[in-house]
N, C-alpha and C positions, 0 to 999 in steps of 0.2 A: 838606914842600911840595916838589914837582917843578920843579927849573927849566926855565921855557923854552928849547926850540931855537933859535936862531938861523934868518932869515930868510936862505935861499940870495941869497949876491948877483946882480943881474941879470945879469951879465955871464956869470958860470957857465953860465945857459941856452944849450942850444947853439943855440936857432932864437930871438932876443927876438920880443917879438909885432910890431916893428916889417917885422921880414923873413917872420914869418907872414901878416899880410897881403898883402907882394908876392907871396908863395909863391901864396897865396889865385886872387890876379889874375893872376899869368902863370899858371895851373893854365887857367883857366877855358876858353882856346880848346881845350886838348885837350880837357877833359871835353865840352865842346860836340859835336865830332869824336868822339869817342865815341857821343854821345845820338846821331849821326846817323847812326852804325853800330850797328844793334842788333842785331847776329851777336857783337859783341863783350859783352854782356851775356848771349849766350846759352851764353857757356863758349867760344868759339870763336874766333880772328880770321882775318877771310879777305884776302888780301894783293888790291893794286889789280891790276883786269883781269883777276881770279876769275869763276868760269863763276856766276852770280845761279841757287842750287839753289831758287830759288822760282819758276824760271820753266822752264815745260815737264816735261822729266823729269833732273832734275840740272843745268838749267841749259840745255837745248835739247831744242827742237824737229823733229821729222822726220815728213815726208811723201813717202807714196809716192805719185813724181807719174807722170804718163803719160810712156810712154816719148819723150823727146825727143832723145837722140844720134839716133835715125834720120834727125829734121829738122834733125838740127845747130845744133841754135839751143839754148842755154841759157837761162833766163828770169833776169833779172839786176833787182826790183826790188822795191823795199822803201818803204814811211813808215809814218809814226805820223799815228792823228788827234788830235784836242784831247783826249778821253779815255783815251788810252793806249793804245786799242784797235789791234795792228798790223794791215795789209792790205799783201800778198804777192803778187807777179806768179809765175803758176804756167801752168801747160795743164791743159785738164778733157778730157773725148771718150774716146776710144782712139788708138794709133798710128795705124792709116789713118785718123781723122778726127780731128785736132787742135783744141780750139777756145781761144780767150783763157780762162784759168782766173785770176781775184782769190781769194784765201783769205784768211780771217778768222780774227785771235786776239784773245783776251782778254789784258786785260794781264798776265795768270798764265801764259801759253805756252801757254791750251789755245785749242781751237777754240771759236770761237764760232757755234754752232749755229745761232741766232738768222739769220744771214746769207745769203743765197741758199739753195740745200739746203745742209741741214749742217755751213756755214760757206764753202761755195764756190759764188763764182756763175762762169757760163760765158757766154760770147760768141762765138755761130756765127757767122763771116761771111761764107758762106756757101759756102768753099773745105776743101778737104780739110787745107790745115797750117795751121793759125794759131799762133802763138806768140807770147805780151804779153814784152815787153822792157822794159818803164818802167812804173809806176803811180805814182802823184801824187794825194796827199789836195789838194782846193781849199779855201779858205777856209770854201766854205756847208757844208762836207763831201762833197761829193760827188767822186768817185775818178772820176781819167782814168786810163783803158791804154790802152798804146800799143804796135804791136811790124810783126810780120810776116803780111802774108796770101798765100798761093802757088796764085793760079786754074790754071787745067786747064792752060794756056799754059806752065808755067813760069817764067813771069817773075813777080818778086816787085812786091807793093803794099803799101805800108802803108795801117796800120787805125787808126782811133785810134774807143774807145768810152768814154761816160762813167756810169757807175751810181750810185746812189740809195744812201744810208748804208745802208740794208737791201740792197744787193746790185742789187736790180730794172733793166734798163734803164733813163735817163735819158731819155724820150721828148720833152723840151724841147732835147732836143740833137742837134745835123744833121739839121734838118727832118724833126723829131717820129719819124727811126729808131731814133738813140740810137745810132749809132755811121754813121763814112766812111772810105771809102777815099779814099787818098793816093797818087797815079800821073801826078804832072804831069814824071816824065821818062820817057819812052817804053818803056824795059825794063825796068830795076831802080828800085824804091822801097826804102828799108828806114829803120825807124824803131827807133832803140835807145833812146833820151833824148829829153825834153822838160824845156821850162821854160817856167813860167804866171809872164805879165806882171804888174802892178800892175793893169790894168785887165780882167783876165782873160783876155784872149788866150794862144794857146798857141804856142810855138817848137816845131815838132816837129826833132830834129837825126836825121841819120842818114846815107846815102851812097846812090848811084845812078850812072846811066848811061843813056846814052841807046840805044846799041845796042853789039851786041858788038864793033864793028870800032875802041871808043874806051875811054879809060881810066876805072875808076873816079872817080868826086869826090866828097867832102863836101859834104853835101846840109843845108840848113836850111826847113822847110815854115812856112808863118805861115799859122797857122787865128783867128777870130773866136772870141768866149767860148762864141758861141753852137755850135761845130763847123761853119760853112763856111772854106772853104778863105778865103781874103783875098787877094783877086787884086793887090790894092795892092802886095805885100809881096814884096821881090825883081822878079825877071820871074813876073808871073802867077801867084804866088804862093810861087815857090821861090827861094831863090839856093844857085848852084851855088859852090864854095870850091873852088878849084885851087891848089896849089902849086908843084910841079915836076911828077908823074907818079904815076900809080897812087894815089891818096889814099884813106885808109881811116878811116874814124870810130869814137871810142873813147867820148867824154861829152860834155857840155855844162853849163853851169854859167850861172846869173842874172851879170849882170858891172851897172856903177852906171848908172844911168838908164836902166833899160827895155834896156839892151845885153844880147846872150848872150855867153859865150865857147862858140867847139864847138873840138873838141879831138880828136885823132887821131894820123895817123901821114900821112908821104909818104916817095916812091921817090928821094931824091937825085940817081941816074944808077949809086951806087956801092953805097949799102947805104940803110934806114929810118930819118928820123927822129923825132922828136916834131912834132909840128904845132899850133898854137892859128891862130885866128882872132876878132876881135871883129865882133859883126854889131848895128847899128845897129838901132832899133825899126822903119824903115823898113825893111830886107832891106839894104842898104848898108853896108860895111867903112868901120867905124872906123879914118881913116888918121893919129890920135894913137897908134895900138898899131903898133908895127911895128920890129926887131930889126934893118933891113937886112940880115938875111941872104936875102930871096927877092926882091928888088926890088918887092915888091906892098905896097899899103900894108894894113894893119889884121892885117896878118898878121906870127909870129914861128915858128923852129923851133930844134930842142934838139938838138945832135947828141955822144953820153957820149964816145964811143969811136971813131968811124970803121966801127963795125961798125952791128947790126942791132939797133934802138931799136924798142918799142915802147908807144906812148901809151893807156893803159886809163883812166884816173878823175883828177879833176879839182874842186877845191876852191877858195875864194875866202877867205882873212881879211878879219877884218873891216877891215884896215887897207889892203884893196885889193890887196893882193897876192895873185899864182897861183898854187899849187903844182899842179905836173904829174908824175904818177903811171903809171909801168909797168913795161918789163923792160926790160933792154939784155945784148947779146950779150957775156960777157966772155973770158976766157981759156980758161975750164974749164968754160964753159957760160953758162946763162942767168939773172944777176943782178937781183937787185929793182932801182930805181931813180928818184928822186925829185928833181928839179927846183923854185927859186922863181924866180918872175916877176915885176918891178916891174912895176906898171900900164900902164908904157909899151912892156913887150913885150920890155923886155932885163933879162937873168940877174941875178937878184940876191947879188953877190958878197960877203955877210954869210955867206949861207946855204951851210953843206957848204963847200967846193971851187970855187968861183965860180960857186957860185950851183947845183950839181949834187952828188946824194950817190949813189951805188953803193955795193952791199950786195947780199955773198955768202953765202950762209944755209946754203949748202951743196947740192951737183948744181945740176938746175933748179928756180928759184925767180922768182917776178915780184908787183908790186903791183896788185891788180884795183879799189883802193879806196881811197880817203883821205878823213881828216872831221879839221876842226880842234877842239879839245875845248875846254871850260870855260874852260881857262887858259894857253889858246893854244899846247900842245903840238899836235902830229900825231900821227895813227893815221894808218901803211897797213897794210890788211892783204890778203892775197893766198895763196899758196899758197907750198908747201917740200917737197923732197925729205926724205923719210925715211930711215934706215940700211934699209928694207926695201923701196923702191924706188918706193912709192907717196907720193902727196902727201898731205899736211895742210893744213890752215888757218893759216897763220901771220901773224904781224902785226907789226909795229914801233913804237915812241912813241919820237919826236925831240923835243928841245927847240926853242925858236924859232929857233935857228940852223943848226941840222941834223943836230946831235950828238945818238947814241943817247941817251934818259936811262937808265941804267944803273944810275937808282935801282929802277929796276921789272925784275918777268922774270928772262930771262937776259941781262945787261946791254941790257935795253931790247929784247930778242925774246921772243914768244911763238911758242908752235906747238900746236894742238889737234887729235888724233886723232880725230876725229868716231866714223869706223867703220874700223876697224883693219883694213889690206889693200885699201882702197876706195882712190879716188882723191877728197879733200876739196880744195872750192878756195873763198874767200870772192869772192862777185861785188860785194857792194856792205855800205853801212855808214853807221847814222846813229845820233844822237842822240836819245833819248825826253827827254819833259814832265823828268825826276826827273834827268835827265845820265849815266841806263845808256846801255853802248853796245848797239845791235841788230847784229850779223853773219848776214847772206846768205848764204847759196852753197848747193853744194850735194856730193851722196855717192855717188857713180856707183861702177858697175863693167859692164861689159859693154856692154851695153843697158838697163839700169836706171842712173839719176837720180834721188834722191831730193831734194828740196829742203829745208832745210835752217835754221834760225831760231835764233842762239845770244846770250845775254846775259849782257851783264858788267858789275860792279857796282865802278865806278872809284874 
């Protein structure tokens, strides 16, 4: 007869099943994390803020748009609708005859045919430049642009048109033409940003003048849902935002109860700096925002360095606070740079440096963009000098206080080479349905602009 073995004692096991079970349960939120990357199931893993190679062709999209350096206007705009579907502020026509171009993607980066002609529609207004600056999915679905129109005169008007999920004119909008001109200041109109009320009305933000012998200003338009202008709103339907001198407009942003922030740049007397203002659902400055530094009320400005500031993009947390996004002039050139704002208009000195962070990427570099993410880090992303002397796309993600996160990237910087030797710059930057980022911009070299659609799967 064989005698039995002896039963290994519990203790010998190196995992009891008591610590197999925690194993079990602390295991679970990775494997979760997992299931919710399926690149990592496919042999692969792709690090956060990786180019999504399911979208486009490796990760982006490119269109060769009509040449727009000759108009000098960039087209700077981008959303998502309820279905994924992107819609892109572009130009359709030829150089000498520009018109509003919307382009349509699928949520896979390609074009969606289906949309105007073969995923672009156009909008003549019936001037030779047109260039859309802003576009906006609304609630019912249906897409505002908004940008530049340049009649025979030379003086610029903005245009704002609204089209039909198919592309089509919106003929229920600005008395049944489906699009209006914006010229309530005598010489210059220009429309770069908008923002749609709760109740549907539109803030169109941008800058003007009245004739040449006076300085630029920041300009805010207040149109009805329906596209007439709203004479109620400001003077006669505009209010003009003055600061010191020379005022130039960068973004604008929804701010709490029906307020806008618009957001820009002014001439000190000595160099530029940042500029915000708050505008009331009336046309009237919010005199709870206000910094004392310009003696006006509802107004604040940002100045990095004593040198030449400037203000491009413009975001909101959800906990009320501003962050303000652009360049500022440093030692050895032109650095990124990024600003928070308490609600009330003064620097919030948590964040960065008292409330200000610069950032040298290396030669010229600036932020054309910022979006607060998931988890309430930052993204800006903007442009970077290359060791070959042209620009890329590059980006940054700060934690909530203003410090690079260093877990990503290269300690918390990217840079993407779109088109190697071109000059790449991101104009703008949002969030899809699923929490991919979308990147904007565009691929120039000469007289060619290509516009530009890149996504990253964070």
């Amino acid at each position: 007869m064989v005698p039995m073995r002896n039963k290994p004692a519990a203790a010998s096991h190196p995992w009891p099943r008591h610590r197999l079970a925690w194993l079990a349960v602390l295991s679970l939120p990775l494997f979760s994390a997992c299931l919710a990357r399926s690149d990592m199931f496919a042999g692969t893993y792709v690090p956060p803020f990786s180019a999504d190679t399911t979208f486009g062709s490796g990760g982006t999209f490119t269109w060769p748009s009509t040449d727009v350096i000759a108009a000098t206007w960039v087209p700077q705009g981008i959303d998502v609708q309820p279905d994924g579907r992107i819609v892109v502020a572009t130009t359709a026509g030829s150089a000498a005859n520009l018109d509003y171009g919307v382009l349509h993607l699928n949520d896979d980066g390609r074009v969606d045919a289906s949309f105007g002609r073969g995923g672009l529609a156009s909008v003549d207004l019936g001037t030779s430049q047109d260039v859309a600056e802003s576009v906006r999915v609304q609630a019912d679905g249906t897409i505002v642009v908004a940008g530049i129109d340049t009649p025979a005169d030379g003086n610029f008007v903005g245009g704002v048109a609204r089209l039909l999920n198919g592309g089509a004119l919106d003929t229920s909008f600005a008395n049944g033409i489906g699009w209006e001109s914006v010229h309530m200041m005598a010489e210059k109109n220009i429309i770069n940003a908008q923002v749609t009320l709760t109740d549907g009305s539109l803030r169109l933000c941008g800058q003007g003048r009245a004739s040449s012998s006076v300085p630029w200003v920041m300009t805010v338009y207040g149109m009805s849902a329906g596209g007439v202008i709203d004479t109620t709103f400001g003077s006669s339907g505009v209010l003009t935002i003055s600061f010191f001198n020379y005022d130039a407009f960068g973004a604008c942003a929804p701010g709490g109860a029906n307020s806008i922030i618009a957001y820009g740049n002014t001439f000190n007397g000595a160099s530029h700096d940042f500029a915000l203002a708050v505008v009331l659902p009336s046309g009237a400055f919010d005199a709870s925002f206000d910094d004392g530094s310009t003696g006006l009320p509802g107004r604040a400005t940002i100045d990095f360095n004593g040198r030449e500031d400037e203000g491009r993009a413009i975001a909101v947390q959800a906990d009320g606070k501003i962050l303000a996004a652009g360049n500022s002039q440093g030692a050895s050139g032109v650095d990124s740079a990024l600003a928070r704002l308490l609600p009330s208009g003064v620097l919030d000195s948590s964040f960065g440096s008292g409330g200000k962070v610069l950032l040298d990427l290396g030669g010229n570099d600036g932020f054309e963009a910022v979006v607060v993410l998931a988890d309430g880090r930052i993204a800006c992303g903007g442009y970077l000098t290359n060791s070959s002397g042209d620009t890329d796309f590059s980006m940054a993600v700060f934690a909530t206080n203003g410090d690079l996160d260093k877990g990503v990237g290269a300690g918390g910087v990217f840079s993407f080479d779109v088109t190697p030797g071109w000059n790449d710059k991101i104009s703008a930057m949002v969030l899809d349905q699923q929490g991919r980022l979308l990147l904007f911009g565009s691929t120039s070299q000469g007289t060619v602009a290509n516009v530009v659609v890149m996504r990253l799967v964070l």
